[in-house]
Steps between C-alpha positions, in 0.01 A plus 500: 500500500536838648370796303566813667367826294453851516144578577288535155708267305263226466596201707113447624368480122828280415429251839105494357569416211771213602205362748265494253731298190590249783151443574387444136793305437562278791165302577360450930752737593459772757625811429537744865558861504578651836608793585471734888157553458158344339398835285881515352425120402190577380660741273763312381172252415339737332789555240468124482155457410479834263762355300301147470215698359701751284655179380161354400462208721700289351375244749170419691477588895319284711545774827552881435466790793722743626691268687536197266518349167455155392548325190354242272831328537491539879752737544432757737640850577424634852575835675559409861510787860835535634471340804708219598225365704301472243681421185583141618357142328552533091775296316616393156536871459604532098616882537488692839510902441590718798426865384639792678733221663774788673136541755381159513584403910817221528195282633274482203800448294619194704118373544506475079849352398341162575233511267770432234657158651327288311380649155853644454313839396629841469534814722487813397551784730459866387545826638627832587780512759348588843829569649781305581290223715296174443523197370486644142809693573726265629392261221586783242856579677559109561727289273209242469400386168205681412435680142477858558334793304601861574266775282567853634277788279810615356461145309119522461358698164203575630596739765646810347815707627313782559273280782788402647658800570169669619479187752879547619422864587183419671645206700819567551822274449406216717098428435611594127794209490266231714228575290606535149887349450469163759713636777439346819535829736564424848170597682428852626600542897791214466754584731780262311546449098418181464811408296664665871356241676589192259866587502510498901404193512747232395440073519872447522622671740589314853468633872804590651490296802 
């Protein structure tokens, strides 16, 4: 699945709360949330673990820290760096979240996709766009079969009009569109549009000579 959002409209708390009914509900299974970085994992955890205790632990932990949560069923969640290197050795992965996914290197991305061969288990990627690049654009623009979720603020409740036109003054039209109505922009200093350089090149047509 591909959830792309305007910033502020919830996808973190949504993904938490996703990773946290899987691991309740589907015994021994690992639950991995990666994202660029180990503190935006770690905060993505956190959302995780206050909603286990907001919910009343409705199951025993055998492991709980910062970085991990283990259950009496042996279902674990885990926030994980995002470093390819690193990342490497788990499988049987029940439900793999990728947060701020448009960011996440092409590397890390491929490094993960295996994790998921044998449990059959779900991605989930969400994001903001990050321009029109990555592996989370081309998968959003492709004709493959994922499930996609577009939430711009226009859509969200939460955010008011007001905000939103205090942000599009202060940000202009481009960081406003990117940030808060899932446009990919091309990126700042690009010499050629991108959709410029994907109608120059063409698979079907033949040399002359």
């Amino acid at each position: 699945m591909l959830v792309l959002c305007s910033r502020q409209a919830g996808k973190s708390t949504a993904a938490a709360a996703l990773a946290l009914r899987t691991a309740l509900t589907r015994p021994l299974s690992p639950i991995l949330l990666v994202s660029r970085s180990r503190r935006q994992s770690e905060e993505l955890f956190r959302k995780v673990l206050d909603l286990f205790r907001q919910s009343g632990r409705p199951m025993g932990s055998t492991l709980e820290n910062k970085l991990e949560l283990e259950l009496t069923n042996g279902s674990r969640i885990l926030c994980l760096p995002g470093s390819e290197a690193t990342i490497r050795g788990f499988s049987g992965v029940a439900l793999l979240v990728i947060d701020e996914a448009a960011r996440v290197p092409d590397e890390l991305y491929y490094a993960v996709r295996p994790m998921l061969a044998v449990s059959g288990g779900r991605l989930i990627a969400l994001t903001t766009p990050f321009g029109k690049r990555g592996w989370f654009y081309e998968a959003w623009k492709s004709e493959t079969s994922w499930e996609r979720i577009e939430t711009p603020a226009t859509r969200c409740p939460r955010i008011s009009a007001a905000f939103l036109e205090e942000e599009h003054l202060a940000l202009g039209q481009r960081w406003f569109a990117q940030e808060y109505l899932c446009s990919f922009e091309d990126a700042v200093g690009s010499v050629f549009l991108r959709e410029d350089l994907d109608a120059a090149l063409d698979n079907d047509l033949r040399p002359l000579f």
